[in-house]
DRENDO-1510 file (C-alpha; in Angstrom, 1 decimal, always signed):
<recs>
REC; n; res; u; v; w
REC; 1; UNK; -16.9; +186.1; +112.7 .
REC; 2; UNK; -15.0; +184.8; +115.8 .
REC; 3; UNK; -16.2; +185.1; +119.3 .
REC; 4; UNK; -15.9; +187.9; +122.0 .
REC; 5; UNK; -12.9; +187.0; +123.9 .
REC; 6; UNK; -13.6; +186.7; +127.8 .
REC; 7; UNK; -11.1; +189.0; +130.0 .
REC; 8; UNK; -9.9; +188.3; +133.6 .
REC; 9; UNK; -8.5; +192.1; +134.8 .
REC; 10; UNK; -6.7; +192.9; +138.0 .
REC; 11; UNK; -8.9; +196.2; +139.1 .
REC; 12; UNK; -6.6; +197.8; +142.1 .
REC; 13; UNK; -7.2; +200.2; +144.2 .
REC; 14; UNK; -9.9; +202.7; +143.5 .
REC; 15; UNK; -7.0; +205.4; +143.0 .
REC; 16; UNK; -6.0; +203.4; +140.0 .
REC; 17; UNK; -8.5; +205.6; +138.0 .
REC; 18; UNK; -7.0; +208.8; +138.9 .
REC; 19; UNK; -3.3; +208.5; +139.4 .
REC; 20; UNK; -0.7; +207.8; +136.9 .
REC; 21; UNK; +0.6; +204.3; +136.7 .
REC; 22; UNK; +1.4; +201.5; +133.5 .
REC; 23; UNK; -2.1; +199.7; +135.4 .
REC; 24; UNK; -4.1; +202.7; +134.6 .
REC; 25; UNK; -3.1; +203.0; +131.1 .
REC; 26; UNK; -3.6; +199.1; +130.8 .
REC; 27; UNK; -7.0; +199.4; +131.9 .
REC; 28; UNK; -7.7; +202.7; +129.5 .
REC; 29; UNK; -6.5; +200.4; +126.6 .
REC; 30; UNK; -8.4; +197.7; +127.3 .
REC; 31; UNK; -11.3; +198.8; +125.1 .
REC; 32; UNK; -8.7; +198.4; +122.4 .
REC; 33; UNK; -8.0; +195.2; +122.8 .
REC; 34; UNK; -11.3; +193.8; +122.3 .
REC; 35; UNK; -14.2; +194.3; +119.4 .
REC; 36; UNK; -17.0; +196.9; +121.1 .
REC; 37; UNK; -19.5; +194.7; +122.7 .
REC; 38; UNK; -23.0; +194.7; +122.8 .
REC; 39; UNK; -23.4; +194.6; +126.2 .
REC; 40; UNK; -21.2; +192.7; +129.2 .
REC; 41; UNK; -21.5; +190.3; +132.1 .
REC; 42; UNK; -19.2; +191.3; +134.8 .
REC; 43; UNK; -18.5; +189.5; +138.1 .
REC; 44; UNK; -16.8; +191.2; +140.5 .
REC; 45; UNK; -14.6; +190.0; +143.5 .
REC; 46; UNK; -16.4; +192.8; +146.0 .
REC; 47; UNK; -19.9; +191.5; +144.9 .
REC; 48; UNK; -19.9; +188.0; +147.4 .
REC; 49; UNK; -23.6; +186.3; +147.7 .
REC; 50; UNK; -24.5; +182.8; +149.1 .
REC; 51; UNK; -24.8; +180.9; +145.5 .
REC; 52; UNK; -25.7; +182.8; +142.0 .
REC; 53; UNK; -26.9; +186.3; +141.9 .
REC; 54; UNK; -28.3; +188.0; +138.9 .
REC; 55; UNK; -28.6; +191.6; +138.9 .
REC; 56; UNK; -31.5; +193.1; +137.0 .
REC; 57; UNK; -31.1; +196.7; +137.9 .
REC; 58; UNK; -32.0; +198.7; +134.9 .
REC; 59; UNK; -29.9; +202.3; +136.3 .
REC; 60; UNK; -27.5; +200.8; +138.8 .
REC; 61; UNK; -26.0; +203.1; +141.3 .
REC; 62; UNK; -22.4; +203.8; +142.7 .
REC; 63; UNK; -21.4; +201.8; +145.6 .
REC; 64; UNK; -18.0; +203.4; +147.1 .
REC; 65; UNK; -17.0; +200.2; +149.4 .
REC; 66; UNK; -13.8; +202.1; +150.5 .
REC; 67; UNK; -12.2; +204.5; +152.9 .
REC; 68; UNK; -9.5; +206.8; +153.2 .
REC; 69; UNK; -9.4; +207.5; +149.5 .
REC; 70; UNK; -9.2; +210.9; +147.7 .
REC; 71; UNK; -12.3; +213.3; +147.8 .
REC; 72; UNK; -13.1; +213.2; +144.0 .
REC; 73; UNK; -13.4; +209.7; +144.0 .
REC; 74; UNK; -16.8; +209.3; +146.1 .
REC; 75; UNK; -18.1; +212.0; +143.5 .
REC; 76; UNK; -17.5; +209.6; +140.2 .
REC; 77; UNK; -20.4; +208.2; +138.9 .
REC; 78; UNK; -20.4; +205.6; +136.6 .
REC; 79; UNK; -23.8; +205.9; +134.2 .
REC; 80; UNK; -23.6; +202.6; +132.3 .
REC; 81; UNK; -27.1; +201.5; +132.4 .
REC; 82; UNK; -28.1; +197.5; +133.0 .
REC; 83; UNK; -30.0; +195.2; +131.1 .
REC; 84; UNK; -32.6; +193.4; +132.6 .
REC; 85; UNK; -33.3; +191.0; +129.5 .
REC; 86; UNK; -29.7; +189.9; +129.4 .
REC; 87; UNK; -29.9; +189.5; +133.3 .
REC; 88; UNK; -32.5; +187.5; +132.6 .
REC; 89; UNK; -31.1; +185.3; +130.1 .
REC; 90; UNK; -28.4; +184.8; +132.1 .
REC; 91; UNK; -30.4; +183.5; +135.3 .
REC; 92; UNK; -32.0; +181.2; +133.3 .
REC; 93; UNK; -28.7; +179.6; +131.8 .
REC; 94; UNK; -27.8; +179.3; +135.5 .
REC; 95; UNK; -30.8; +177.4; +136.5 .
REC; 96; UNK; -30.6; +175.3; +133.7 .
REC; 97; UNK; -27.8; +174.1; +134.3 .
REC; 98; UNK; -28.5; +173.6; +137.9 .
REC; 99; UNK; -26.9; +176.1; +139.6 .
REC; 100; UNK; -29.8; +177.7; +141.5 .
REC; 101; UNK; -29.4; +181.6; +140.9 .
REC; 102; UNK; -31.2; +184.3; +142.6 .
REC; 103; UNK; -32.0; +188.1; +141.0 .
REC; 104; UNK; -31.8; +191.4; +143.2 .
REC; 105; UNK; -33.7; +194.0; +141.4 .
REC; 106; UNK; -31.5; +196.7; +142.6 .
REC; 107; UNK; -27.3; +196.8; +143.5 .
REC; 108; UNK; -25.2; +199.2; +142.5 .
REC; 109; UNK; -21.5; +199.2; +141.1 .
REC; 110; UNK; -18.9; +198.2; +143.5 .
REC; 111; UNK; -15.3; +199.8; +142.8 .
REC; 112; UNK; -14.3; +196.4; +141.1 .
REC; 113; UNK; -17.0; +197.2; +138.4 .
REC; 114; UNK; -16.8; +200.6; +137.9 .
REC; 115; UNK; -13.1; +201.7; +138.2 .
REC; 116; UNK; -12.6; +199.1; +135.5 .
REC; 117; UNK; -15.0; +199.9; +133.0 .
REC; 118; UNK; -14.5; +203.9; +133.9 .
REC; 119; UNK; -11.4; +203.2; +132.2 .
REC; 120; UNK; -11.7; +200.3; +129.5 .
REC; 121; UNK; -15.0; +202.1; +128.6 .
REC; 122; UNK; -15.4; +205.6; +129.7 .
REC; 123; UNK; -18.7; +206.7; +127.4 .
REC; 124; UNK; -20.8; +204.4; +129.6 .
REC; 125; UNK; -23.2; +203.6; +127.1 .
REC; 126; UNK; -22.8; +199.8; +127.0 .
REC; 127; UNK; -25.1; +197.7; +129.3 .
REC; 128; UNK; -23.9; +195.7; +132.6 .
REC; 129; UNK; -25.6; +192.5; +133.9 .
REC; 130; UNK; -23.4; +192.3; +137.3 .
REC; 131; UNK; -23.0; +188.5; +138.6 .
REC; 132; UNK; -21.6; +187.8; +142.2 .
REC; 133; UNK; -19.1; +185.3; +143.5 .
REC; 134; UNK; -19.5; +182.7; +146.2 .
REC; 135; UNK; -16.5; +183.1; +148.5 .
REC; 136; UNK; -17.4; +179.6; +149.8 .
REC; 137; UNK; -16.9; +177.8; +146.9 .
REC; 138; UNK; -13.8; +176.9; +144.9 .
REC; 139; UNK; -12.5; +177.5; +141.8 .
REC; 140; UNK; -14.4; +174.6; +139.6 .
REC; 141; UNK; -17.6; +176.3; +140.9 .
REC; 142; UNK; -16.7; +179.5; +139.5 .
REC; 143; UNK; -15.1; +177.8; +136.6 .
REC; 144; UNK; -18.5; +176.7; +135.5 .
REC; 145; UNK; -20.3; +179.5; +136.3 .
REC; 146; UNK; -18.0; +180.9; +133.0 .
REC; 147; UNK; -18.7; +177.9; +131.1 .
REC; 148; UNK; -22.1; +178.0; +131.5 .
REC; 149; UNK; -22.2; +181.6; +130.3 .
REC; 150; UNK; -19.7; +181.0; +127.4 .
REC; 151; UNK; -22.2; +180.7; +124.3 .
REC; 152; UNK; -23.3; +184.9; +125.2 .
REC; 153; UNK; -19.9; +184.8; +123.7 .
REC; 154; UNK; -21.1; +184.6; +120.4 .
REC; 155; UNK; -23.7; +187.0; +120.3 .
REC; 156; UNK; -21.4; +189.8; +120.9 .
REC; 157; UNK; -21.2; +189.6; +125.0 .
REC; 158; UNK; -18.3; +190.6; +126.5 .
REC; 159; UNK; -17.7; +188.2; +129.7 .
REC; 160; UNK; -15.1; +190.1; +132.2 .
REC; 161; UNK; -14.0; +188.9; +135.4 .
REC; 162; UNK; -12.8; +191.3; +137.7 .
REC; 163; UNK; -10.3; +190.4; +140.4 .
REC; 164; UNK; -6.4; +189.9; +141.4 .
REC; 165; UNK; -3.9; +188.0; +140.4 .
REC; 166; UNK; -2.3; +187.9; +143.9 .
REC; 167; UNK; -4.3; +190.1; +146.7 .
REC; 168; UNK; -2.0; +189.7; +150.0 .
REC; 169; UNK; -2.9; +193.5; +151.9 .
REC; 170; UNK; -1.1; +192.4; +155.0 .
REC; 171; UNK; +1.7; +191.9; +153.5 .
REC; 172; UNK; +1.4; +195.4; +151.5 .
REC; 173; UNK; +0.7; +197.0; +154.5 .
REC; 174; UNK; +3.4; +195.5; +156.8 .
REC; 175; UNK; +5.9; +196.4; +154.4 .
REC; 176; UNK; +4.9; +200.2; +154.0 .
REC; 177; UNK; +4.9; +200.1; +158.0 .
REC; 178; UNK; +8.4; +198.8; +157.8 .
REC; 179; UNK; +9.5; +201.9; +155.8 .
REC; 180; UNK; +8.6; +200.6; +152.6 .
REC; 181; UNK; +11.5; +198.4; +152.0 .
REC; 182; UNK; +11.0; +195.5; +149.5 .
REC; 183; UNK; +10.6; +192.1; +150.9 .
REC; 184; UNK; +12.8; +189.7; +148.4 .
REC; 185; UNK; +11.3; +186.5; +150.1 .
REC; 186; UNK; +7.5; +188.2; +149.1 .
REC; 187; UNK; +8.4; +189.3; +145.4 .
REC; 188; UNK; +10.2; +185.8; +144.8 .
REC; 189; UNK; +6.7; +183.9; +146.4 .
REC; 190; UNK; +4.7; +187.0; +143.9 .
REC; 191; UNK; +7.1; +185.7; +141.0 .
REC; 192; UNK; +6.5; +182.0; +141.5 .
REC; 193; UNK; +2.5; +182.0; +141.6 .
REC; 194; UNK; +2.3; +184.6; +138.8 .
REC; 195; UNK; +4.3; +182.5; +136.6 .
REC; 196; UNK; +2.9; +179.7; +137.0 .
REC; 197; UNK; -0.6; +181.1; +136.4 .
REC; 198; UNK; +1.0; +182.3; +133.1 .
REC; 199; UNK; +2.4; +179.0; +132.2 .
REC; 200; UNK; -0.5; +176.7; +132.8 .
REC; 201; UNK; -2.7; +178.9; +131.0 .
REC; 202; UNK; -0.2; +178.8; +127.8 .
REC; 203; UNK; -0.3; +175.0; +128.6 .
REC; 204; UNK; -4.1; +175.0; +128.8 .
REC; 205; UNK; -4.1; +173.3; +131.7 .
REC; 206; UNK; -7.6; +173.0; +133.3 .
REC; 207; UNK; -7.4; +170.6; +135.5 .
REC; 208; UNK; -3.7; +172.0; +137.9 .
REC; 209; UNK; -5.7; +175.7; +137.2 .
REC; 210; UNK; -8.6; +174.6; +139.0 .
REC; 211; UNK; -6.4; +172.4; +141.8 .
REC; 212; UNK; -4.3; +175.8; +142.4 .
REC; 213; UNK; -4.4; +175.7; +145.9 .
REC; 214; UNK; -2.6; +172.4; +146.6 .
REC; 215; UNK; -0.1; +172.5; +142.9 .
REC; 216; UNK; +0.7; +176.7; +142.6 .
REC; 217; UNK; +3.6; +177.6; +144.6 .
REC; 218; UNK; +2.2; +180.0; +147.8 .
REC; 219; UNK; -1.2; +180.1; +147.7 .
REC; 220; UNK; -1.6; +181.3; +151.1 .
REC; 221; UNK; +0.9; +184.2; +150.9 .
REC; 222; UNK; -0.4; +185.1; +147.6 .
REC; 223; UNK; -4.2; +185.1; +148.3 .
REC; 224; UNK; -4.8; +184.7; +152.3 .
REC; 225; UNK; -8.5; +184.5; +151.2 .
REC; 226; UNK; -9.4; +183.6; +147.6 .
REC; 227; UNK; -12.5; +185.8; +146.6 .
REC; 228; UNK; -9.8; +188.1; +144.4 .
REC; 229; UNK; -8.8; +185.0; +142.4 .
REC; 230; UNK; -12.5; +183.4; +141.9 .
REC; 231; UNK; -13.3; +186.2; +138.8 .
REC; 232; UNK; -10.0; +184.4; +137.0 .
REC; 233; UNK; -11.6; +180.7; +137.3 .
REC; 234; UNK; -15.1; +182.8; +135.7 .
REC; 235; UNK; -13.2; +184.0; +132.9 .
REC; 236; UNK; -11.1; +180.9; +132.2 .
REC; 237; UNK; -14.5; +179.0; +132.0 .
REC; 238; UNK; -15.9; +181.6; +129.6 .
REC; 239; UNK; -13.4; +180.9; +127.3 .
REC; 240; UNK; -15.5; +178.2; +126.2 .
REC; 241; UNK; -14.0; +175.3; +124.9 .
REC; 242; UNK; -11.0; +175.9; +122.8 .
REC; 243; UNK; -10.0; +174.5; +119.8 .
REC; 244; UNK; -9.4; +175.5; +116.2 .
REC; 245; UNK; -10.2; +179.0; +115.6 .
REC; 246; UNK; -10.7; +179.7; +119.1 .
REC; 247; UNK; -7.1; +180.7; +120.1 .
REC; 248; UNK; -7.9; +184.3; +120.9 .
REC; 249; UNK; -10.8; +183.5; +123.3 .
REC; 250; UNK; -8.4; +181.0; +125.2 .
REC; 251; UNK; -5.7; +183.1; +125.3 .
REC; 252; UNK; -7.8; +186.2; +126.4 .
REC; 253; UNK; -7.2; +185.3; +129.9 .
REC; 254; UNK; -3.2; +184.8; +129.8 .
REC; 255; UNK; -2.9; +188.1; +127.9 .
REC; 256; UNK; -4.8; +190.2; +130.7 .
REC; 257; UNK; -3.3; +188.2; +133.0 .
REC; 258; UNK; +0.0; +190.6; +132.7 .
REC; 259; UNK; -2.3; +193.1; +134.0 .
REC; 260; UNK; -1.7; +191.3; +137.3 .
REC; 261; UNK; +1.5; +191.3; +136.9 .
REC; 262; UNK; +1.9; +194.9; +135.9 .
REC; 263; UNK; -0.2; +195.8; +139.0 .
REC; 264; UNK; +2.1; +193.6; +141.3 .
REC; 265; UNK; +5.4; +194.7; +140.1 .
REC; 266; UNK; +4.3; +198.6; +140.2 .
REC; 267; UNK; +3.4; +197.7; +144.1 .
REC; 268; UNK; +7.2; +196.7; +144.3 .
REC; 269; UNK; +9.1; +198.5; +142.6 .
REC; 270; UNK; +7.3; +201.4; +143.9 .
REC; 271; UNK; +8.3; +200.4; +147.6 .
REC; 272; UNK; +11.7; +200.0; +146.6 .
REC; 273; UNK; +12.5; +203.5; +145.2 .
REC; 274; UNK; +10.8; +204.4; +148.6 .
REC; 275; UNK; +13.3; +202.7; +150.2 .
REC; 276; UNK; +15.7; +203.5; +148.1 .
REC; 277; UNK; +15.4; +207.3; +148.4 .
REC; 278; UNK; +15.1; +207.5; +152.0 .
REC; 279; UNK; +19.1; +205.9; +152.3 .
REC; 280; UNK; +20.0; +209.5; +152.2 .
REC; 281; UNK; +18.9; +209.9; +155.8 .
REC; 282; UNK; +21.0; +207.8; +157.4 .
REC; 283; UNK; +20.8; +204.2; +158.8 .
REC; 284; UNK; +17.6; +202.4; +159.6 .
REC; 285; UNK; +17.1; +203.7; +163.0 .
REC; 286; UNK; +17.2; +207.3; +162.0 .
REC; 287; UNK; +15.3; +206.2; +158.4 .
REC; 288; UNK; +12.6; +204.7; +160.4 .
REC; 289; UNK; +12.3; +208.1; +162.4 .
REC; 290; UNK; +11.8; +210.3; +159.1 .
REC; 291; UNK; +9.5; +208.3; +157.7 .
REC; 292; UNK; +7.4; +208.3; +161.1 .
REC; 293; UNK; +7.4; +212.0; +161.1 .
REC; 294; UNK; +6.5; +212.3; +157.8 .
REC; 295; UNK; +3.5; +209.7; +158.0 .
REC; 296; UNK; +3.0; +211.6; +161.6 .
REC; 297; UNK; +2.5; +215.2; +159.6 .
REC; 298; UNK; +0.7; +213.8; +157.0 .
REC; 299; UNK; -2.1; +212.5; +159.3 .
REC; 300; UNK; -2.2; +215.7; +161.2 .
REC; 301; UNK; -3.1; +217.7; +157.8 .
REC; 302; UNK; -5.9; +214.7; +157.3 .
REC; 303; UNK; -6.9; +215.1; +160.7 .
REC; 304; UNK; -6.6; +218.5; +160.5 .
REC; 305; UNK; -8.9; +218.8; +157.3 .
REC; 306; UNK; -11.4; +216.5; +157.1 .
REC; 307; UNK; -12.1; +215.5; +160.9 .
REC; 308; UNK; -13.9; +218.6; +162.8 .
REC; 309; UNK; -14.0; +216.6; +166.5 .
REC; 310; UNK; -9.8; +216.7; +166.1 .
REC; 311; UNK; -10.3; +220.3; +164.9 .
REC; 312; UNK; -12.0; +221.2; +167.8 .
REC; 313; UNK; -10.0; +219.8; +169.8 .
REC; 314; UNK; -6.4; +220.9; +168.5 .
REC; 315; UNK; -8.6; +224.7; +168.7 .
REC; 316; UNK; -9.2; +224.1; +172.8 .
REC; 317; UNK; -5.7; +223.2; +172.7 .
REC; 318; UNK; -4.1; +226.5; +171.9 .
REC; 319; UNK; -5.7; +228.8; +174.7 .
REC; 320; UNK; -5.3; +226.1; +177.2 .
REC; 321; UNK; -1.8; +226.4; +177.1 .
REC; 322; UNK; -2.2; +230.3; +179.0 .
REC; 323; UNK; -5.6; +228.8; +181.1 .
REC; 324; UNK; -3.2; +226.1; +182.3 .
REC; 325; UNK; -0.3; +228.0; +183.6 .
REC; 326; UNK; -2.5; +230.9; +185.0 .
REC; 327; UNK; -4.5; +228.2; +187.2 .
REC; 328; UNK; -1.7; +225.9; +188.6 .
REC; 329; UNK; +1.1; +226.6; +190.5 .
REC; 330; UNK; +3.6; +223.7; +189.7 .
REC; 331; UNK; +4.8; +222.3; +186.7 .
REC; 332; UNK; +3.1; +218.7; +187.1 .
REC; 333; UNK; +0.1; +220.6; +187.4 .
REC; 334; UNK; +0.4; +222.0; +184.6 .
REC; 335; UNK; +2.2; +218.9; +182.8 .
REC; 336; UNK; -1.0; +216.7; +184.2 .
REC; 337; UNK; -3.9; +219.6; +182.4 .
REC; 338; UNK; -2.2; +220.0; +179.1 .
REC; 339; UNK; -1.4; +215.9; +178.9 .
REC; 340; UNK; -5.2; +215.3; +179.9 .
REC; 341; UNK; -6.2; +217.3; +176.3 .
REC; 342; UNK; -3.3; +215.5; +174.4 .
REC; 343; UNK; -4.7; +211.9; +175.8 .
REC; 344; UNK; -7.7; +213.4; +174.4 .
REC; 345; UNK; -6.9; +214.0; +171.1 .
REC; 346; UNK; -4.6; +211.0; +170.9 .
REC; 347; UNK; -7.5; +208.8; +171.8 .
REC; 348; UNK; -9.4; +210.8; +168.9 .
REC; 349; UNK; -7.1; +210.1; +166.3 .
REC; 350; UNK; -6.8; +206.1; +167.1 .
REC; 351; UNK; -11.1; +206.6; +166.8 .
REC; 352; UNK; -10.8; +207.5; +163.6 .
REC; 353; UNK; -7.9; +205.1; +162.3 .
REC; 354; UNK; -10.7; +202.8; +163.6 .
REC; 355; UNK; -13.4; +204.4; +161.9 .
REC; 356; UNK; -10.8; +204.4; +158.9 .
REC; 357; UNK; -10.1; +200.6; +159.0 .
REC; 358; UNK; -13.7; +199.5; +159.0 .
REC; 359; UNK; -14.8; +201.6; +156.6 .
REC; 360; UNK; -12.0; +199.9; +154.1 .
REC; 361; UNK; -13.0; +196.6; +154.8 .
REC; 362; UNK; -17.3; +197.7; +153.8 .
REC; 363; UNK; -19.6; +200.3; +154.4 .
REC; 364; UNK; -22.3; +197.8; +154.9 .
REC; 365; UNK; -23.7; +197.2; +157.7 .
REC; 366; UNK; -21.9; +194.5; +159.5 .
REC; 367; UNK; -22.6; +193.9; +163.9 .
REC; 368; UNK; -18.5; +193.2; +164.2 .
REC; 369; UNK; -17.7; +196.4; +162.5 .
REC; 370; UNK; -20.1; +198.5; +164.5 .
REC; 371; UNK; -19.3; +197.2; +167.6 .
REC; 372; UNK; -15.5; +198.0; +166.3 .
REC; 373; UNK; -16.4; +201.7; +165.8 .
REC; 374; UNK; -18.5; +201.8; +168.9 .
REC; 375; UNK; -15.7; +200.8; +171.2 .
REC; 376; UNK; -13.4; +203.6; +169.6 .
REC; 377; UNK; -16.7; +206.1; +170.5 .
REC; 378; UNK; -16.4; +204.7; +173.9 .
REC; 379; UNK; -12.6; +205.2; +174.0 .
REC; 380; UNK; -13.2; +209.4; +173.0 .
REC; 381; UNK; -15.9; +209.5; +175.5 .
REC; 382; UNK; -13.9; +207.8; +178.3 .
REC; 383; UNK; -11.2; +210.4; +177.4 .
REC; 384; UNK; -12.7; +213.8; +177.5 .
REC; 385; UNK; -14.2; +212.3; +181.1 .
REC; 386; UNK; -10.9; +212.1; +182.1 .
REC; 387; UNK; -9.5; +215.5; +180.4 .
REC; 388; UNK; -12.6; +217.3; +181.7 .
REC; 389; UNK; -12.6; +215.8; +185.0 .
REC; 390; UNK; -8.7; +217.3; +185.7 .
REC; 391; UNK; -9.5; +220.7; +184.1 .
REC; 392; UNK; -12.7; +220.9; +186.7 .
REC; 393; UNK; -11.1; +219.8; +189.8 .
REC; 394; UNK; -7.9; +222.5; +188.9 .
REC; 395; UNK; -10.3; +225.1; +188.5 .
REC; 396; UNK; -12.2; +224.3; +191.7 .
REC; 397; UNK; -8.7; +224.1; +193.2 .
REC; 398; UNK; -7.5; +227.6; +191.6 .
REC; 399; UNK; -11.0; +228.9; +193.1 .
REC; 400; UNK; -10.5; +227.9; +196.2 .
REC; 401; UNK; -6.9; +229.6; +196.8 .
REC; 402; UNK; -4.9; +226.5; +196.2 .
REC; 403; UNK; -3.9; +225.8; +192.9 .
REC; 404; UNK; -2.5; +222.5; +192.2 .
</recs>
């Protein structure tokens, strides 16, 4: 009977498990691919510790380390129980072989765990001993973190690194706020690094796979920081040793590999039918002004929905368009009262891209995040200071027989 093949996956976005895409039906057929396993050891890239942890949670819960997501997607739960003896086992192959791990008795799933296995394996009746990442250590160190772990292998353990082939959000982002034209320079530098992932694990190549930073071409742009790529060097490492009869365990991570590339090449193309689409309004200039209204209106309806301060506000909006021109006399007044509650809500829509942002990066507590989200608190305040200072001193002034 052969091995359990270790699997590196590419795990997206958390809206990978709801909308339609060639990556969502790649992760759906991933339970497939492989023979059911009695259990599985997952690291994920959004689980980052200071050395080896070892979770022996026996229920873990659902962590939703994102922002700005559909609804339904905070309301998923993922029930696949852990397994404390098999966390176990696996601490002490760690510490055998020197590398010092810790346990936490209790961590949920992060979205690199569970929107993966809601997909590859959505009865949830298969136990998950989660295993963190050091973010400070390279790609050998994760390497044999896999290779330590390989013999579970052959007691029916699935090993599963969960990750990114290429994980370069600024350069997502910036092209979506350039009105989501493809970047030929970025999907030629995406091409190069993906291929050559894909070559030197055909090649078997251990020792350029684990010097990737100085011998792949554009690391940097690829992977700006490298915790995405570290579950790859675990599941290389897991493969075990090769050899003989071992083909399909080698292989394993070359063939889920294309997952990345799948992933990748769905992020392009889908910016260039964007881009392609919106030709028929014109040149840039006026393209660039669609697409702003149309981001513009779609933000409003967010706003509009889910945020009750903006609600509120937009509501104190309407009547103070009459309260404004009953109380002033001239048109700057009136300009000045009705500009003083659109500063407002401005200033209350840039708070919550803030709050937005932060909450992307983690919903843990971090001091530079808070501080973040209390300076955009500070911001509203300041404003509706401001918006209510004008509206009192033109009512005083209306009171007094001289509007402004």
């Amino acid at each position: 009977m052969s091995a359990m093949p270790s699997l590196f996956v590419s795990h997206g976005g958390p809206n990978v498990v709801v909308e339609p895409s060639e990556a969502h039906d790649y992760l759906k057929s991933i339970g497939g691919l492989v023979p059911r396993p009695k259990a599985i050891v997952l690291v994920s890239a959004h689980f980052e510790t200071d050395g080896p942890v070892v979770v022996t949670d026996p229920a873990p819960g659902m962590i939703y380390d994102f922002g700005g997501f559909p609804d339904e997607l905070y309301e998923m739960v993922y029930p696949a129980p852990g397994e404390p003896e098999l966390a176990m086992r696996v601490a002490h192959l760690l510490a055998d072989a020197g590398l010092n791990p810790r346990i936490a008795p209790k961590r949920g799933y992060d979205h690199g765990a569970w929107n993966t296995m809601i997909l590859a394996f959505p009865a949830a009746d298969i136990p998950i001993v989660q295993l963190s990442i050091d973010p400070r250590r390279d790609a050998a160190y994760h390497f044999s973190l896999g290779r330590t772990l390989a013999p579970l292998r052959e007691e029916d353990i699935l090993l599963v690194g969960s990750g990114h082939i290429t994980h370069n959000l600024r350069a997502v982002f910036g092209a979506m706020r350039g009105g989501l034209a493809n970047d030929p320079v970025m999907t030629q530098k995406v091409s190069a690094f993906t291929d050559w992932f894909a070559e030197k694990f055909a090649a078997d190549d251990t020792k350029a796979i684990l010097d990737w930073t100085k011998q792949a071409p554009y690391p940097a742009e690829n992977h700006p920081t490298d915790e995405h790529l570290m579950p790859l060097f675990f599941a290389y490492g897991a493969a075990g040793e090769g050899g003989e009869g071992d083909s399909g365990a080698r292989l394993a991570p070359v063939r889920l590999l294309r997952l990345g590339f799948v992933a990748v090449h769905l992020t392009v193309t889908r910016l260039r039918i964007h881009a392609a689409n919106s030709k028929r309004f014109g040149g840039g200039g006026m393209r660039r002004l669609w697409l702003a209204w149309l981001n513009s209106v779609r933000a409003f309806r967010h706003l509009i929905a889910h945020e009750p301060a903006f609600r509120q506000e937009v509501a104190v909006l309407v009547p103070a368009l009459p309260v404004a021109w009953a109380i002033t006399q001239s048109m700057v007044g009136f300009l000045l009262l009705i500009g003083a509650l659109l500063f407002l809500i401005t200033v209350e829509a840039l708070n919550t891209s803030v709050e937005k942002a932060c909450d992307a990066l983690t919903r843990e507590f971090n001091p530079d995040i808070q501080l973040a989200k209390d300076c955009g608190s500070l911001a509203v305040l300041v404003a509706m200071l401001i918006a209510g200072g004008g509206w009192i001193f033109a009512a005083f002034r209306f009171f007094q027989g001289a509007p402004i």
